[in-house]
PDB file as gemmi writes it, atoms N, CA and C in Angstrom:
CRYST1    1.000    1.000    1.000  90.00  90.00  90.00 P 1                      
ATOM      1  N   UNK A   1      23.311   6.198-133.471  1.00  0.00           N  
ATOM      2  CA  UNK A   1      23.607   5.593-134.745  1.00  0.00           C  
ATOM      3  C   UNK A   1      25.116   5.725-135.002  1.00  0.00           C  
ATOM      4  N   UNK A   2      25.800   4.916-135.516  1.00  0.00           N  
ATOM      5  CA  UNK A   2      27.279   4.354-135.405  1.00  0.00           C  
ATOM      6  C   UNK A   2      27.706   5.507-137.235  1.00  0.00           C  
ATOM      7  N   UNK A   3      28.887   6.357-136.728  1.00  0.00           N  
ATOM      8  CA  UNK A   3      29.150   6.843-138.188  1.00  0.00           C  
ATOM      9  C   UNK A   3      29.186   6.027-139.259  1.00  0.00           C  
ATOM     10  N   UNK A   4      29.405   6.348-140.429  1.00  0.00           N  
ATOM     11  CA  UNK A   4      29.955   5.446-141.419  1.00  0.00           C  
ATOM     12  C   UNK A   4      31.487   5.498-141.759  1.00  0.00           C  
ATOM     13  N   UNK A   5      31.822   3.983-141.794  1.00  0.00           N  
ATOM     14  CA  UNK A   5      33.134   4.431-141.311  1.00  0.00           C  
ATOM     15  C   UNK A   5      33.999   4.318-142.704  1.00  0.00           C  
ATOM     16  N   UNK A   6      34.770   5.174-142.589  1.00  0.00           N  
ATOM     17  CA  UNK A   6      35.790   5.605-143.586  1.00  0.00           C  
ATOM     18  C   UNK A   6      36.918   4.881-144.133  1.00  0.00           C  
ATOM     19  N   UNK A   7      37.469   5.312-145.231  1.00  0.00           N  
ATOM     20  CA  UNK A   7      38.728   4.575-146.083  1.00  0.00           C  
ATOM     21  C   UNK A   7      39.902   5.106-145.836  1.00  0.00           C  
ATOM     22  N   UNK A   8      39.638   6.287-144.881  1.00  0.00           N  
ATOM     23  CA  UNK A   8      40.982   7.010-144.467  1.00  0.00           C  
ATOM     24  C   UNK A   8      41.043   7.030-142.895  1.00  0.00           C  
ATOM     25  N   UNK A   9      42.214   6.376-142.199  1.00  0.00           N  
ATOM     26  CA  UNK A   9      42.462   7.359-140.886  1.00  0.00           C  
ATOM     27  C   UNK A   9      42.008   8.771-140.790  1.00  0.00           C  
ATOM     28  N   UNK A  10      41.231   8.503-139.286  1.00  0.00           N  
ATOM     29  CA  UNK A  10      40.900   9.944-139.030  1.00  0.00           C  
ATOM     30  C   UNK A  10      42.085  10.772-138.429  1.00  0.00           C  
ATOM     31  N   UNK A  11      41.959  12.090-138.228  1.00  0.00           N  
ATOM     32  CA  UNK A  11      42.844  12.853-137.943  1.00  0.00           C  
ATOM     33  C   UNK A  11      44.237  12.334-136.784  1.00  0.00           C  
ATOM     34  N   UNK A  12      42.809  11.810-135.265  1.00  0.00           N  
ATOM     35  CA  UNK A  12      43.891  11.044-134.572  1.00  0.00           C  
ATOM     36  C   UNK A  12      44.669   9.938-135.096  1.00  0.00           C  
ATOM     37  N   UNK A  13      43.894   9.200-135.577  1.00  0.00           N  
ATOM     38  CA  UNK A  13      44.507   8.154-136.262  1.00  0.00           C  
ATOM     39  C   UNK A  13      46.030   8.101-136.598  1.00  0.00           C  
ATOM     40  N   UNK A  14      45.873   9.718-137.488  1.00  0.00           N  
ATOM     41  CA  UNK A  14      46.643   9.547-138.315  1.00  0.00           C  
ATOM     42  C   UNK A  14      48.038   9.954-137.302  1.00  0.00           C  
ATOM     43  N   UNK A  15      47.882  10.876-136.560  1.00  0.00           N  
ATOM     44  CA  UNK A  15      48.795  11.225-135.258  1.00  0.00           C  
ATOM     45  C   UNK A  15      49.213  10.019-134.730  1.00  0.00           C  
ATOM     46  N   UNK A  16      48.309   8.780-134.543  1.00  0.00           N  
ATOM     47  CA  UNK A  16      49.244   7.853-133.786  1.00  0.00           C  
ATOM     48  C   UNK A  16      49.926   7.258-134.591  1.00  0.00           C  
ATOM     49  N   UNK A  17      49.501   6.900-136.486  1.00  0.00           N  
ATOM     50  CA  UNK A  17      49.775   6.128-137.072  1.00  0.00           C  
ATOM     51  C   UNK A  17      51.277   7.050-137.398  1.00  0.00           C  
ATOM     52  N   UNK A  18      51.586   8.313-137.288  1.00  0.00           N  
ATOM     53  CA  UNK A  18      52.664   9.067-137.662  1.00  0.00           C  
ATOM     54  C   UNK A  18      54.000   8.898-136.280  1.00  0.00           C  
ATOM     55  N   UNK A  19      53.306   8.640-135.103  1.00  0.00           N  
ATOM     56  CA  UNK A  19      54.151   8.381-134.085  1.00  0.00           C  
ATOM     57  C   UNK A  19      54.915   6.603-134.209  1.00  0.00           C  
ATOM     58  N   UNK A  20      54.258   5.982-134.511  1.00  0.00           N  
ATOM     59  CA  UNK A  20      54.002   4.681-134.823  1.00  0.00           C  
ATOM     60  C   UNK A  20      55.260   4.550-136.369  1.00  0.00           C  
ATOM     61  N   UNK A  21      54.805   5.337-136.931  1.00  0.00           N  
ATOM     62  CA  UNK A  21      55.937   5.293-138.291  1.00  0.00           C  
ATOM     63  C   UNK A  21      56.990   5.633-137.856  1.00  0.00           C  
ATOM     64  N   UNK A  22      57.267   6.850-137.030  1.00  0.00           N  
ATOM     65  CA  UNK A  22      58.394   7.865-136.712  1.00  0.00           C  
ATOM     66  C   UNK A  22      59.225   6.846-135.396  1.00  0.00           C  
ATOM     67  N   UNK A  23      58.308   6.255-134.991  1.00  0.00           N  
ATOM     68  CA  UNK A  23      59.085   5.157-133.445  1.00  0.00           C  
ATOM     69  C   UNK A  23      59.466   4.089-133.436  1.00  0.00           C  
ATOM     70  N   UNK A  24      58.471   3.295-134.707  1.00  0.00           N  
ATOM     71  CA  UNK A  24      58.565   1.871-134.414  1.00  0.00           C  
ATOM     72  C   UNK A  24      57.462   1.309-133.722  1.00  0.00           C  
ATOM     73  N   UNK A  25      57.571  -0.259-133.461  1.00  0.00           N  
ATOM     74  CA  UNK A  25      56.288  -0.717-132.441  1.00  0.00           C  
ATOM     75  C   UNK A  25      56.938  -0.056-131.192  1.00  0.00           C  
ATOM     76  N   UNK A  26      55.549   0.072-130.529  1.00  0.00           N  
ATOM     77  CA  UNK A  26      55.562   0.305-129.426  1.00  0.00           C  
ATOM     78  C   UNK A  26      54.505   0.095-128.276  1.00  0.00           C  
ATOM     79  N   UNK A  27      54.714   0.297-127.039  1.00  0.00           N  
ATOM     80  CA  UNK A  27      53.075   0.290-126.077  1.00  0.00           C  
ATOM     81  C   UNK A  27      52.548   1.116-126.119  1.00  0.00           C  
ATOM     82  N   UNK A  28      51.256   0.926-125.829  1.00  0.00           N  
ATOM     83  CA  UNK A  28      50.272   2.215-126.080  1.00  0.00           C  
ATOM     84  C   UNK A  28      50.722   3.404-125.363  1.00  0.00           C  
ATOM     85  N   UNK A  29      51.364   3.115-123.631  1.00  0.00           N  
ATOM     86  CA  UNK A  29      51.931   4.007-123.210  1.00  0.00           C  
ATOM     87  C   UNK A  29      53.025   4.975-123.759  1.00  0.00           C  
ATOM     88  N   UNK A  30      53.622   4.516-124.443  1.00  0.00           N  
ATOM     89  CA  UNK A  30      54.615   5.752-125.331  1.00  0.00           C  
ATOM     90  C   UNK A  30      53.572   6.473-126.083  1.00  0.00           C  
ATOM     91  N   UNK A  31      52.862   6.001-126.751  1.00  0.00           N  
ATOM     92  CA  UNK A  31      52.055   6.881-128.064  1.00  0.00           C  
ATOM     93  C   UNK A  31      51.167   7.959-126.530  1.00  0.00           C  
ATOM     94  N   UNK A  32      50.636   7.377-126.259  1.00  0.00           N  
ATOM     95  CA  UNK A  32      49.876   8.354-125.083  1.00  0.00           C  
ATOM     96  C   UNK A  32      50.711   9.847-124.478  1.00  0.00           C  
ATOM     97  N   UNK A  33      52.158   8.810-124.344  1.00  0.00           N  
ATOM     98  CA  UNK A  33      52.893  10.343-124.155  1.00  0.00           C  
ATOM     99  C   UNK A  33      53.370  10.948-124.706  1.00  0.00           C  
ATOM    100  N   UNK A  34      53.565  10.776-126.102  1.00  0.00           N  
ATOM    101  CA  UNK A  34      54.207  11.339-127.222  1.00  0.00           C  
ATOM    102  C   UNK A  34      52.851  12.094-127.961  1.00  0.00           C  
ATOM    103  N   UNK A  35      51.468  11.560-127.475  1.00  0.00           N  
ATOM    104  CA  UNK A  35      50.330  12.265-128.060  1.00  0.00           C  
ATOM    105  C   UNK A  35      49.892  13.823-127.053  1.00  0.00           C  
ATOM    106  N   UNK A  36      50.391  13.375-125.558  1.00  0.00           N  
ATOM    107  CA  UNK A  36      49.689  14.564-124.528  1.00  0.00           C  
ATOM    108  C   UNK A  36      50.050  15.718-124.437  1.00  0.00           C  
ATOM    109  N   UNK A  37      51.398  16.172-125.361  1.00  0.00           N  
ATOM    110  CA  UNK A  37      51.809  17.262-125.601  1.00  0.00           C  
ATOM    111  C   UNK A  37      50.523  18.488-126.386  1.00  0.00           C  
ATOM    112  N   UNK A  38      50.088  18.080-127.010  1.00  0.00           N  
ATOM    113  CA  UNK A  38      49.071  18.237-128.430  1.00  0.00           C  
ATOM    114  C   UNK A  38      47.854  18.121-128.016  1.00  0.00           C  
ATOM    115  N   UNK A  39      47.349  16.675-127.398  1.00  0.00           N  
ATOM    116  CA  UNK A  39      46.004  16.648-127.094  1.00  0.00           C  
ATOM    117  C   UNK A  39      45.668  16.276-125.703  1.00  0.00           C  
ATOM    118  N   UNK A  40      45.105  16.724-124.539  1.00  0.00           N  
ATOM    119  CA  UNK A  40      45.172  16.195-123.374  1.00  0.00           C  
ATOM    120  C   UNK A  40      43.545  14.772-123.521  1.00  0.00           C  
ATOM    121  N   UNK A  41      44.568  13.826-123.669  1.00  0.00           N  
ATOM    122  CA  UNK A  41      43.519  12.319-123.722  1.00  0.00           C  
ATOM    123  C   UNK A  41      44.378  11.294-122.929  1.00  0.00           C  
ATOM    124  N   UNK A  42      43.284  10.865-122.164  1.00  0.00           N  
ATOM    125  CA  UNK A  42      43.863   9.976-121.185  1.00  0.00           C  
ATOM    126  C   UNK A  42      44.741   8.472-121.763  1.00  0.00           C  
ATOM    127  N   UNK A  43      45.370   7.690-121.070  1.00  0.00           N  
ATOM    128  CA  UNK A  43      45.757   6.468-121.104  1.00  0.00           C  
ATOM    129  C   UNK A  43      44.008   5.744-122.137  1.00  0.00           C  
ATOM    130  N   UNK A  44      43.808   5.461-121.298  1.00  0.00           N  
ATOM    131  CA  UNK A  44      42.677   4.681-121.602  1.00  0.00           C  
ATOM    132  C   UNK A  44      41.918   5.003-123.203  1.00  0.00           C  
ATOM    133  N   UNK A  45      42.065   6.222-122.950  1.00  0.00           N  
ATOM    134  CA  UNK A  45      41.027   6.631-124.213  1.00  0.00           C  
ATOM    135  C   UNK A  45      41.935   6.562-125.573  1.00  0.00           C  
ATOM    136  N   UNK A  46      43.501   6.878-125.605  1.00  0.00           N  
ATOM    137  CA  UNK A  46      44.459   6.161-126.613  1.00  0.00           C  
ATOM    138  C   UNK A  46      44.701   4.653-126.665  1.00  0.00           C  
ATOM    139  N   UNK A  47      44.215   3.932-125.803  1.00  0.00           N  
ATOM    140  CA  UNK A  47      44.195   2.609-126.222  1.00  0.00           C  
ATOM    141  C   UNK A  47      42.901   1.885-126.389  1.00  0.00           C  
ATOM    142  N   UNK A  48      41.705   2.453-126.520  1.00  0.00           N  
ATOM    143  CA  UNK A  48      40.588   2.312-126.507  1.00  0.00           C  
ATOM    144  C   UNK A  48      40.957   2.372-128.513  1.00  0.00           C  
ATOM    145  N   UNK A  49      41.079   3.931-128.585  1.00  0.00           N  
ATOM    146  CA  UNK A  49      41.220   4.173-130.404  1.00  0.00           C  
ATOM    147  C   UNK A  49      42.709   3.252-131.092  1.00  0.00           C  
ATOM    148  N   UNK A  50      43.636   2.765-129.952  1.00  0.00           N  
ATOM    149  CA  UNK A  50      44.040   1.853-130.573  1.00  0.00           C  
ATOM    150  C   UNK A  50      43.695   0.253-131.315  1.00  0.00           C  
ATOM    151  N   UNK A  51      43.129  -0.183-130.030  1.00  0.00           N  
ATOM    152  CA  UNK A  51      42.696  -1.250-130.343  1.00  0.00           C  
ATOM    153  C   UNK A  51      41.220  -1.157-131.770  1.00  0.00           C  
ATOM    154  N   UNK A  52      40.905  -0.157-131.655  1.00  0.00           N  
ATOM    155  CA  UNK A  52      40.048   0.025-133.093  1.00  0.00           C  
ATOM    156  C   UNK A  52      40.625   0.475-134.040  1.00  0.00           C  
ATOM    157  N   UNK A  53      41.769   0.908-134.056  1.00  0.00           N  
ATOM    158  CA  UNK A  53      42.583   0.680-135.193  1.00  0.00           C  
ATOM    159  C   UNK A  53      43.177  -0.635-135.840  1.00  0.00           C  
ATOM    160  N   UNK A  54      43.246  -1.496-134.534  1.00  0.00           N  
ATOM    161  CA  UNK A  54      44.042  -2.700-134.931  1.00  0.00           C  
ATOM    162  C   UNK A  54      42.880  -3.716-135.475  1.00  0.00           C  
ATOM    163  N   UNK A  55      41.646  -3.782-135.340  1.00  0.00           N  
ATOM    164  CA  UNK A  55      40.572  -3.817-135.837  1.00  0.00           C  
ATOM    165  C   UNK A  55      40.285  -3.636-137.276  1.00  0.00           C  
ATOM    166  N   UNK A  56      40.403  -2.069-137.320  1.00  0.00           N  
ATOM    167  CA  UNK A  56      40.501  -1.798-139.097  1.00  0.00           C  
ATOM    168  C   UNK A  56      41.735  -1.920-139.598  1.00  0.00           C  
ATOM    169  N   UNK A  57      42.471  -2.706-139.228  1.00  0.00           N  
ATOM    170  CA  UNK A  57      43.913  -3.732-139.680  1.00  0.00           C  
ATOM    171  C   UNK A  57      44.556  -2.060-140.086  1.00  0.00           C  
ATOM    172  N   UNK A  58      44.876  -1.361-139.168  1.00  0.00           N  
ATOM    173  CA  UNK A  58      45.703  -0.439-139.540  1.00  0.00           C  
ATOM    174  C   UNK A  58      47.065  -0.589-138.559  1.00  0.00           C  
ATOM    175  N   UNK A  59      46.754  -1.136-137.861  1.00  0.00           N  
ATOM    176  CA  UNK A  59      47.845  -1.507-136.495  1.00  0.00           C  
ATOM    177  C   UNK A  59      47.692  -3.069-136.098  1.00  0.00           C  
ATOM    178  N   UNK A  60      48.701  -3.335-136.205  1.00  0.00           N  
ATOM    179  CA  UNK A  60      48.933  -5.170-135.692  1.00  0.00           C  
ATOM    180  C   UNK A  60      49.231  -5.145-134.036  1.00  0.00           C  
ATOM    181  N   UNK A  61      48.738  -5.816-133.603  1.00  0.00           N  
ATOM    182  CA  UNK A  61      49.251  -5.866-131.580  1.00  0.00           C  
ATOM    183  C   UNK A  61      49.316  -7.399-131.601  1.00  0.00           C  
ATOM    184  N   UNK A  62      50.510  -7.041-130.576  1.00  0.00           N  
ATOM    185  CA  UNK A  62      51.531  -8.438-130.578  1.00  0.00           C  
ATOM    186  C   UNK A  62      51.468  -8.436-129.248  1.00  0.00           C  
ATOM    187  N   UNK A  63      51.307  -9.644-128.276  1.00  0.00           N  
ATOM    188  CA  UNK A  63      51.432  -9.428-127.068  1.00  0.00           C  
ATOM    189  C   UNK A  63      53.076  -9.708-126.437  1.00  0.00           C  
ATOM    190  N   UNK A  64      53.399  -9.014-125.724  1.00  0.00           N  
ATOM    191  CA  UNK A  64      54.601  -9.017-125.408  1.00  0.00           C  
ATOM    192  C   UNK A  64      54.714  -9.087-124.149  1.00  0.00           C  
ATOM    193  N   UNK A  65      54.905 -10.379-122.786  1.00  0.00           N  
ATOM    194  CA  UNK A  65      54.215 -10.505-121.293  1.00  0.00           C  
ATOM    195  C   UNK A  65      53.123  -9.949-121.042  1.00  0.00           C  
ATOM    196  N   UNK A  66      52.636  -9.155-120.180  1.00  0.00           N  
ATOM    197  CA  UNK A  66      51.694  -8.722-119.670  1.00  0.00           C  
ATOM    198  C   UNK A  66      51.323  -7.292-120.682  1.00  0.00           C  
ATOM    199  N   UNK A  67      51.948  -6.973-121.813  1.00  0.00           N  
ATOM    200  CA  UNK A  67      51.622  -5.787-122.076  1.00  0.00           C  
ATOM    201  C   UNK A  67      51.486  -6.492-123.971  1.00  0.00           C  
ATOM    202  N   UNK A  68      50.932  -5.119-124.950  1.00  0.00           N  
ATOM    203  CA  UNK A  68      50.736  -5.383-126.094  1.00  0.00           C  
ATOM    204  C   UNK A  68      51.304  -4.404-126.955  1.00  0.00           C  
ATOM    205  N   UNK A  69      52.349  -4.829-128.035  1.00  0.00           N  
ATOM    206  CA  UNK A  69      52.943  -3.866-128.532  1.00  0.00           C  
ATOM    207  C   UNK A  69      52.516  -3.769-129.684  1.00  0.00           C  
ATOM    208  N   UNK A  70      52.129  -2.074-130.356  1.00  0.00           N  
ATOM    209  CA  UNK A  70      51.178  -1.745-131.513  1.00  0.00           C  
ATOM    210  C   UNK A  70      52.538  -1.526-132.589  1.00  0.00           C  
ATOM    211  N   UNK A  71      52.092  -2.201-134.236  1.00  0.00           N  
ATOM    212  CA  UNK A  71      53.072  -1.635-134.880  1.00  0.00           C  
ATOM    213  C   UNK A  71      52.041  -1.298-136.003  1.00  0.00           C  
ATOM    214  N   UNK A  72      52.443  -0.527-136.875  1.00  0.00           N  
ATOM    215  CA  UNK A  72      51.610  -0.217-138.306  1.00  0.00           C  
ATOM    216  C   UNK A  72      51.268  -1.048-139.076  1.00  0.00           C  
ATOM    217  N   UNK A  73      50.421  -1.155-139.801  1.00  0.00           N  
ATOM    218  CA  UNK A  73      50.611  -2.420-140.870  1.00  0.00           C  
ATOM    219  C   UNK A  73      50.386  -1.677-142.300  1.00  0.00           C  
ATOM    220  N   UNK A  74      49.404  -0.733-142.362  1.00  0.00           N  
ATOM    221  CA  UNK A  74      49.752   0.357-143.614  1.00  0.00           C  
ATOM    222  C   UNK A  74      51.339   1.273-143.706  1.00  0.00           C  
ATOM    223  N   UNK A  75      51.132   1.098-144.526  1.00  0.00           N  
ATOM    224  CA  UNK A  75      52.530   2.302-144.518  1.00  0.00           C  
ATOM    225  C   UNK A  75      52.420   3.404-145.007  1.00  0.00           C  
ATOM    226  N   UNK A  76      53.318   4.629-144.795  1.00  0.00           N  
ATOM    227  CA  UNK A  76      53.155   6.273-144.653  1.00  0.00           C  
ATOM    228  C   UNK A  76      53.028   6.486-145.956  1.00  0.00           C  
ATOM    229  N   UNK A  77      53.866   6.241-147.013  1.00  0.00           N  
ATOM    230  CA  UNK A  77      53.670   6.327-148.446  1.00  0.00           C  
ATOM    231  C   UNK A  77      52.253   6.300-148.654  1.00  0.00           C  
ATOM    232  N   UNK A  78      51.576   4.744-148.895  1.00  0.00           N  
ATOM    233  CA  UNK A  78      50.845   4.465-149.311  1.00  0.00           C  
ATOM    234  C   UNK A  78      49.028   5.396-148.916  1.00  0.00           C  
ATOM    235  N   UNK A  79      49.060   5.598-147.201  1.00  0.00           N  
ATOM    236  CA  UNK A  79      48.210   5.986-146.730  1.00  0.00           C  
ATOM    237  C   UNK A  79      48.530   7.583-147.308  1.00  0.00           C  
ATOM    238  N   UNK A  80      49.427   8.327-147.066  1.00  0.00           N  
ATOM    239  CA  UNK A  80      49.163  10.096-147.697  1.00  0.00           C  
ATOM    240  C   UNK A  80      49.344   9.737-148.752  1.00  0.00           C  
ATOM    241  N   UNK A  81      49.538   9.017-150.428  1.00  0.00           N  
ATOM    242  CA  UNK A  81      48.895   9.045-151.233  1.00  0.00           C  
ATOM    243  C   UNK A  81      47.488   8.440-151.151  1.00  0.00           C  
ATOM    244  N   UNK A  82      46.817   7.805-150.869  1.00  0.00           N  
ATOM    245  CA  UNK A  82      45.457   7.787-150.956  1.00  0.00           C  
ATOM    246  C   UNK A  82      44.420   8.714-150.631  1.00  0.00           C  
ATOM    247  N   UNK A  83      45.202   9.698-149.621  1.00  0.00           N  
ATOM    248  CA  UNK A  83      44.789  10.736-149.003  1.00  0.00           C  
ATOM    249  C   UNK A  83      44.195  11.802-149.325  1.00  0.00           C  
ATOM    250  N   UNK A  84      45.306  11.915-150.675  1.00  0.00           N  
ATOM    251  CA  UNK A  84      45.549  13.553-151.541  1.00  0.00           C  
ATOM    252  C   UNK A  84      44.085  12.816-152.311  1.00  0.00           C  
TER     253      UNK A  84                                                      
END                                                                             
């Protein structure tokens, strides 16, 4: 049975959505390595929870040649006040 899904980024979420604020757009491959310090998760499995972010319109992906670059579409303000 599928959780119920929430009004807030989850924890990772919020880690990529904070790398993502702090970087700019980027490929999933930067966030992956800017995430493996902290959490050991593969390539795949950070762009797996990306693309379901970009889904719950929290991240826009733009294709850029052969690759897809993620940028925020909430912003940091707005999301840690809704938070508190």
């Amino acid at each position: 049975m599928p959780r119920p899904s929430s009004q807030h980024p989850t924890e990772l979420e919020l880690e990529i959505l904070k790398i993502l604020w702090r970087d700019g757009p980027s490929l999933a491959k930067h966030v992956c390595e800017e995430i493996q310090p902290f959490r050991k998760l593969a390539y795949t499995s950070v762009l797996t929870i990306m693309n379901i972010m970009a889904k719950k319109k929290y991240l826009k992906r733009t294709k850029e040649g052969k690759c897809f670059v993620y940028a925020p579409v909430i912003q940091e303000e707005e999301t840690t006040q809704s938070m508190l």
